[in-house]
C-alpha positions as CSV (number, residue, x, y, z in Angstrom):
1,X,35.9,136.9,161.6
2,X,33.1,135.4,159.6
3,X,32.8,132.3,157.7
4,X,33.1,134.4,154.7
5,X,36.5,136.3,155.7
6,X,34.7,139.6,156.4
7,X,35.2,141.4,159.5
8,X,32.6,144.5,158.5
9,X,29.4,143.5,156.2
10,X,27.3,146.5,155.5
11,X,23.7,145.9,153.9
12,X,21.5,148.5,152.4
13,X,22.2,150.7,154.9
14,X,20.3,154.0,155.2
15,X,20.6,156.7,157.9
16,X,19.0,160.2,157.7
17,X,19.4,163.2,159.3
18,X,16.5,164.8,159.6
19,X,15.7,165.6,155.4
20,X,19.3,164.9,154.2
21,X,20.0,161.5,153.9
22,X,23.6,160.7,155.0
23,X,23.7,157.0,154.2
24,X,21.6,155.7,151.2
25,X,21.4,151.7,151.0
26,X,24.6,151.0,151.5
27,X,26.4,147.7,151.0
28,X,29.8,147.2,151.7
29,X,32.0,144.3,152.5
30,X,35.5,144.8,154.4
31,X,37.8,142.0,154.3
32,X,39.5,140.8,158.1
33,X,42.8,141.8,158.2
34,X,43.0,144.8,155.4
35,X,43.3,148.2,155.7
36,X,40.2,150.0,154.3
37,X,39.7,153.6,153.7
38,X,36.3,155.1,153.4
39,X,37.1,158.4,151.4
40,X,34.8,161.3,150.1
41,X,34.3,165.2,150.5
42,X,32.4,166.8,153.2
43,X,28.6,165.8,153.5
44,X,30.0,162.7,151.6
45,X,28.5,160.0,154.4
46,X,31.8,158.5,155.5
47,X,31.8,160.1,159.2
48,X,28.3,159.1,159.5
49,X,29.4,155.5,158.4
50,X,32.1,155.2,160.7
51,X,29.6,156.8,164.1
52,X,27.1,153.6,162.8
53,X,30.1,151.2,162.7
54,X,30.9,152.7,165.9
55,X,28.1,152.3,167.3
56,X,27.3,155.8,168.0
57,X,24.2,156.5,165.7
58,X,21.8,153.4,165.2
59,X,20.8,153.1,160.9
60,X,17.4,153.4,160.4
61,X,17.1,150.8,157.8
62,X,19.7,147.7,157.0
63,X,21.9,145.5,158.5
64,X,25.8,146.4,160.3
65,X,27.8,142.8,160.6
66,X,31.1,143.1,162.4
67,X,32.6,139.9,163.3
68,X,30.1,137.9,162.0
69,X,27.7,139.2,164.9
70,X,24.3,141.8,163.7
71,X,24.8,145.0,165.6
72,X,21.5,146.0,166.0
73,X,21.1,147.6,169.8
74,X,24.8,146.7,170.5
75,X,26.0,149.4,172.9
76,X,29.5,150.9,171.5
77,X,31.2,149.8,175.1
78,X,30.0,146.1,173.6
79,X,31.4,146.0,169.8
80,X,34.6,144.2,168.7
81,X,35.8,147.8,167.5
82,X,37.9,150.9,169.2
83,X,37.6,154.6,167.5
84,X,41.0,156.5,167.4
85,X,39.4,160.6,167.2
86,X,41.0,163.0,165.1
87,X,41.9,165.1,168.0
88,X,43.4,162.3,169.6
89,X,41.2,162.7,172.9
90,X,44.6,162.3,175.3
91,X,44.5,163.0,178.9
92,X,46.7,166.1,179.3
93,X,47.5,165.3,183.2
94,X,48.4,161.8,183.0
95,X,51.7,159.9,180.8
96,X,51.6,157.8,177.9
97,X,51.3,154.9,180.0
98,X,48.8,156.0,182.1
99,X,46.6,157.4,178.9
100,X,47.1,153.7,177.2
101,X,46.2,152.2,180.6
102,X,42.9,154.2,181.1
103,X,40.3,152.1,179.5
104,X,41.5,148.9,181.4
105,X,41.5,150.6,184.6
106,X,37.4,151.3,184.2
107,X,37.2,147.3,182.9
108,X,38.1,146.7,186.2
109,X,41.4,144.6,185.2
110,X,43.4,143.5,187.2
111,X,46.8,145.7,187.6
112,X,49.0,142.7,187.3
113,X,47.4,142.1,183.9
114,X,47.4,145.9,183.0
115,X,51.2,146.7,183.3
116,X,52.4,144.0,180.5
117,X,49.0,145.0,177.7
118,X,50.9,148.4,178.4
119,X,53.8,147.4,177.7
120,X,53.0,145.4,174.3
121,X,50.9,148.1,173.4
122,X,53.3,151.3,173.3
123,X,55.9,148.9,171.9
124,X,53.7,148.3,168.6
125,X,53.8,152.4,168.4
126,X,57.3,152.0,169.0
127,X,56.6,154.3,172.3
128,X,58.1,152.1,174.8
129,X,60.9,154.4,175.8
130,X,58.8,157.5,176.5
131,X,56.0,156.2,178.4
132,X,56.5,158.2,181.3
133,X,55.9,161.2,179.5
134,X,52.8,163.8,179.3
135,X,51.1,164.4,175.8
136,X,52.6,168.1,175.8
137,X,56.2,166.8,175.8
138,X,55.3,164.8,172.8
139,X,55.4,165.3,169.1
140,X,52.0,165.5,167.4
141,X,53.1,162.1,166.0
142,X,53.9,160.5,169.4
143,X,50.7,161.4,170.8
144,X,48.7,159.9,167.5
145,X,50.7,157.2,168.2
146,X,49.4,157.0,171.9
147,X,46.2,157.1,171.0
148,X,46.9,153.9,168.3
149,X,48.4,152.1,172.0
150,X,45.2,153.1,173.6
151,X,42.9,151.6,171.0
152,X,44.8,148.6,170.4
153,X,45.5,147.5,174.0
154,X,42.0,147.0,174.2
155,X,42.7,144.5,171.2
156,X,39.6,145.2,169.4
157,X,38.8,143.0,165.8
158,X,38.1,146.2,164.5
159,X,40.5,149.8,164.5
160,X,38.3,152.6,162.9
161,X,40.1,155.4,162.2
162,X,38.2,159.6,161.9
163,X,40.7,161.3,159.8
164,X,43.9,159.9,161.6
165,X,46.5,162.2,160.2
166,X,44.3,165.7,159.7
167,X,46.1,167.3,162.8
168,X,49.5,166.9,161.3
169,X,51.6,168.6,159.3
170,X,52.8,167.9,155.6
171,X,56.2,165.9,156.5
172,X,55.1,164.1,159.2
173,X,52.0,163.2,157.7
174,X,53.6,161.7,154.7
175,X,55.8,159.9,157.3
176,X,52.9,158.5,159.1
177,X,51.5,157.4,156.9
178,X,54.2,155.1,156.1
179,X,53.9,154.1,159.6
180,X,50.2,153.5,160.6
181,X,50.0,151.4,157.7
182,X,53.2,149.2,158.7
183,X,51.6,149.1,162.1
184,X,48.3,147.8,160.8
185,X,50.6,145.3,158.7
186,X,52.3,144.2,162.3
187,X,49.7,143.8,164.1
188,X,47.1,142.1,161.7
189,X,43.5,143.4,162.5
190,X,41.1,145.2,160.2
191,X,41.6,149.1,160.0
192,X,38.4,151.5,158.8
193,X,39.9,154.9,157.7
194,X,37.6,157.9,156.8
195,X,39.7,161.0,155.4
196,X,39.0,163.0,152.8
197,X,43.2,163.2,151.6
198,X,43.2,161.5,148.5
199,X,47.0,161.0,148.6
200,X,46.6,159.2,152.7
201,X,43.8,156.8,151.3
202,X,45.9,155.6,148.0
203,X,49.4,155.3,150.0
204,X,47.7,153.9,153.0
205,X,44.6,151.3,151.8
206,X,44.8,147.7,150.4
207,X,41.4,149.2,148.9
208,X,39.3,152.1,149.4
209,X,35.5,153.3,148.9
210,X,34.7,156.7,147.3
211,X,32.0,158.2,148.7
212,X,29.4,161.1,147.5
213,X,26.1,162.4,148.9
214,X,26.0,159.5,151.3
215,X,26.4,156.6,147.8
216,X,29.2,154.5,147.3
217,X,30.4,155.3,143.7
218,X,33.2,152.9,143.6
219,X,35.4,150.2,145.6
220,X,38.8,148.8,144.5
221,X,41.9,149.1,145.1
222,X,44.3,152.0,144.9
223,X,45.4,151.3,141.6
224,X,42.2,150.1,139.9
225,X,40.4,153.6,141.0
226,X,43.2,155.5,139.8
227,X,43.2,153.8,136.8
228,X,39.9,152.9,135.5
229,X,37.8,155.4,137.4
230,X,34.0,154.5,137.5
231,X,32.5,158.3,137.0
232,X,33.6,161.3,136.3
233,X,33.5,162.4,139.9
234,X,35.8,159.9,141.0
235,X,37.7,160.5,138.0
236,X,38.0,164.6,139.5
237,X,37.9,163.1,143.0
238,X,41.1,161.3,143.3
239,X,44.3,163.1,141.7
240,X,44.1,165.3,138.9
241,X,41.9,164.1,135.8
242,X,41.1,166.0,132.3
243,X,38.0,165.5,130.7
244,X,36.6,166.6,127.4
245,X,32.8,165.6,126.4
246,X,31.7,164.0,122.7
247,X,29.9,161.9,120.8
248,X,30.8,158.4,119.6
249,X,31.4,157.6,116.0
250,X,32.4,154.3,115.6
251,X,32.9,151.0,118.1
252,X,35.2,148.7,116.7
253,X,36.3,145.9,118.7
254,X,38.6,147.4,121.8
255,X,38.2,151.0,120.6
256,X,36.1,153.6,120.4
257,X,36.4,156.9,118.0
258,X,34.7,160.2,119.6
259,X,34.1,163.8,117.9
260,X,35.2,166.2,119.8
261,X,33.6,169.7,119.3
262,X,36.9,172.0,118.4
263,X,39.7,169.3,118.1
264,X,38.3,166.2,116.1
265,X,38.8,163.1,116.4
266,X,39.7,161.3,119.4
267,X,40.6,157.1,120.0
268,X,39.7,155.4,123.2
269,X,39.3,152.5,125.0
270,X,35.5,151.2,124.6
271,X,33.1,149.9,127.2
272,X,30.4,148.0,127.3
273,X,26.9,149.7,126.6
274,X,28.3,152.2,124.7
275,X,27.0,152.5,121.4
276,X,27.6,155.0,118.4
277,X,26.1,158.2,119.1
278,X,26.0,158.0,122.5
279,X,27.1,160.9,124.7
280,X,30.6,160.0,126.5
281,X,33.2,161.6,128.7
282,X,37.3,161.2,127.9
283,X,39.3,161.8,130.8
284,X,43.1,161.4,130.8
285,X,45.5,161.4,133.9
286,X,48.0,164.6,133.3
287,X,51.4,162.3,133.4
288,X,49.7,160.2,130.4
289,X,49.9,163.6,128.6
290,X,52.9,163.7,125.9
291,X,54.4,167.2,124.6
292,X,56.6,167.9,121.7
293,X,58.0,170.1,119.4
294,X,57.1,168.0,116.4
295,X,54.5,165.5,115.5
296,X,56.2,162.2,116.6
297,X,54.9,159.2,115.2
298,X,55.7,157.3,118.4
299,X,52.2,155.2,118.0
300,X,50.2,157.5,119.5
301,X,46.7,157.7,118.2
302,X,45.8,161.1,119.6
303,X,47.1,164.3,118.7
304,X,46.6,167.9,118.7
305,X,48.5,171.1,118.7
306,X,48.3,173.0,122.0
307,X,49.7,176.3,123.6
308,X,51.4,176.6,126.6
309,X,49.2,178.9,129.0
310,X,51.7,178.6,132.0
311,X,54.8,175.8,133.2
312,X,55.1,175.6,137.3
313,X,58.5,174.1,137.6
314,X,57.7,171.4,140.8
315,X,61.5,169.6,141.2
316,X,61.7,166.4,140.0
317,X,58.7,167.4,137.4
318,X,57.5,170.6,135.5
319,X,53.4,170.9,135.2
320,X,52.2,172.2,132.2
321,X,48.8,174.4,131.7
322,X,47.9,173.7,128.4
323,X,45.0,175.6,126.1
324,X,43.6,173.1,123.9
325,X,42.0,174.1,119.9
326,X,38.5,173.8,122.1
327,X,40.2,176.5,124.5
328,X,40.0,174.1,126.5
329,X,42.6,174.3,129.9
330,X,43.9,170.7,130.4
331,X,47.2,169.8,132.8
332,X,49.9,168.2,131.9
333,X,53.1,166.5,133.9
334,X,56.7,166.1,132.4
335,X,59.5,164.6,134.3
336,X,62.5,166.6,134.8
337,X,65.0,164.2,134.6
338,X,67.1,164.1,131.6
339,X,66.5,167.5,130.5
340,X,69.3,169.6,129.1
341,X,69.5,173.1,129.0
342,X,70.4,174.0,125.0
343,X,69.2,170.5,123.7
344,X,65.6,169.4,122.1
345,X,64.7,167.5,125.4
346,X,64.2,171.1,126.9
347,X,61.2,172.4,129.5
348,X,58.7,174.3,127.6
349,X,57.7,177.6,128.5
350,X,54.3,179.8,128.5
351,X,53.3,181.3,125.0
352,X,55.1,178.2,123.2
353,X,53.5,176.2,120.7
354,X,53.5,172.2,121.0
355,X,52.3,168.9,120.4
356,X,49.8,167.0,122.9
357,X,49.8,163.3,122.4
358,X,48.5,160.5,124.2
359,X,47.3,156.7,123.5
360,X,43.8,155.1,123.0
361,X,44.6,153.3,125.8
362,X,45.9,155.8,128.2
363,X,42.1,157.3,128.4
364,X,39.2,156.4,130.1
365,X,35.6,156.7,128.3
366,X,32.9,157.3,130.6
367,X,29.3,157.1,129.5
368,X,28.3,161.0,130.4
């Protein structure tokens, strides 16, 4: 750790591949002890960001700081960090044990030292009891957890993770992620996760770092990129965001009023820098949405009538395609829970006419 708390400082980094650059001046602080998530599409940067963190690719500009120590020419055999692959790289002929044991063998360590860093290793993975057995006789999340044992018995500052959960399936995924970020928790060193699964990266991170065309649009954490999105990509990015585009009218103190082309006008949150007649983007969150029958007056400054273009009936929630007056298609999410069958508090259904409320404050206003 450095005398600042930071385990990983990025500065202006910069690393191209051949005309396409897949880092541009990046900067980047990770704090020792959290669990970080580097998240983005494909051709976003992130992998390229974890190989230079790994030691893998060499930046061609800018400075990598891990553990306080510059990084420039450090070997990865020589860093404070271990890379768990997406494949999980396990030795199909030899155990768990033997798999975990591997790298400390080629150190050179001693054996009596080996056997008990085995030990405390596939017990963090809660693997203890099946150390005796080959990768094919384990689940796909036993063996991801092997190869956790085998990074951490090394007891690197520094975990970084490539896309940790992509080569499971939807249940256990879910589950595991649960897991790797209780075992991050227990044993108290810095995880780096790239992924591109928006869900992973908000249930997993302390905070994460969207990525796009090799730039970091935004850091935070889960809830404050959810929330109060920087751009419209990230808005689109994470979860499911609507957006419509106008023009400001009027600024007055907390809140901005927008025209909106085809449905009027709309109340939202202001920002700074945004003046009246600027060009601006609204997006919403689909759960913030609001349907009806009638106009409530529940204190909701946005209205609009809508028609319901399709309902997907998801269990504990139906989701709502909605045409806007704009025709416009925005989403929307009602619980299920207290709905009756014959009462007002009923699921809509396609061709149905409704109400679409929200607040001013349930927006986000984006300068376009």
């Amino acid at each position: 750790m450095d005398q600042n708390g930071y385990s990983v400082e990025l500065r202006e980094v910069t690393k191209r591949h051949g005309a396409t650059v897949a880092v541009d001046r990046l900067s980047l602080t990770i704090r020792t002890g959290e669990f970080f998530s580097i998240l983005g599409p494909s051709g976003s940067g992130k992998t390229s960001l974890l190989r230079l963190l790994a030691g893998f690719e060499q930046p061609d500009s800018g400075e990598i700081i891990i553990e306080g120590r510059h990084m420039e020419g450090i070997p990865p055999n020589r860093r404070p960090v271990n890379l768990v692959f997406q494949n999980y790289a396990l030795f199909p002929h030899m155990t768990a044990a033997r798999n975990v044991a591997f790298g400390l063998e080629m150190q050179g360590m001693a054996e009596a030292e080996i056997g008990p860093r085995v030990t405390k290793a596939l017990e963090m993975v809660r693997l203890a009891s099946k150390q005796d057995r080959l990768p094919a006789q384990l689940s796909g999340g036993e063996q991801q957890r092997v190869a956790l044992a085998r990074a951490l018995v090394n007891q690197p500052a520094v975990l970084l993770l490539d896309e940790p959960l992509g080569a499971l399936d939807k249940q256990l995924r879910l589950d595991m992620e649960v897991e790797l970020k209780a075992l991050q928790e227990r044993v108290g060193i810095t995880f780096v996760c790239v992924t591109h699964d928006q869900e992973e990266a908000l249930t997993m991170s302390d905070r994460l770092a969207v990525m796009n065309h090799g730039r970091l649009l935004q850091v935070g954490t889960p809830e404050e990129i959810y929330t109060a999105p920087a751009s419209a990509f990230v808005a689109n990015f994470i979860g499911v965001s609507n957006s419509v585009s106008g023009r400001v009218e009027s600024v007055v103190g907390q809140e901005a009023t927008v025209f909106v082309e085809g449905i009027g006008v709309i109340h939202a949150p202001a920002v700074p820098g945004v003046i009246v007649g600027a060009s601006v983007l609204i997006t919403i969150r689909p759960e913030r949405l609001h349907l009806s029958r009638e106009q409530a007056s529940d204190g909701s400054q946005n209205r609009c009538a809508v028609r319901i273009a399709k309902a997907i009936y998801a269990g504990n929630e139906t989701q709502y395609l909605l045409t806007l007056p704009n025709n416009q298609t925005w989403k929307a999410r009602m619980p299920n829970s207290g709905v009756v069958a014959d009462g007002a508090t009923k699921r809509f259904h396609a061709g149905e006419s409704a109400y679409l409320q929200w607040r001013a404050d349930e927006a986000v206003l984006l300068p376009e």
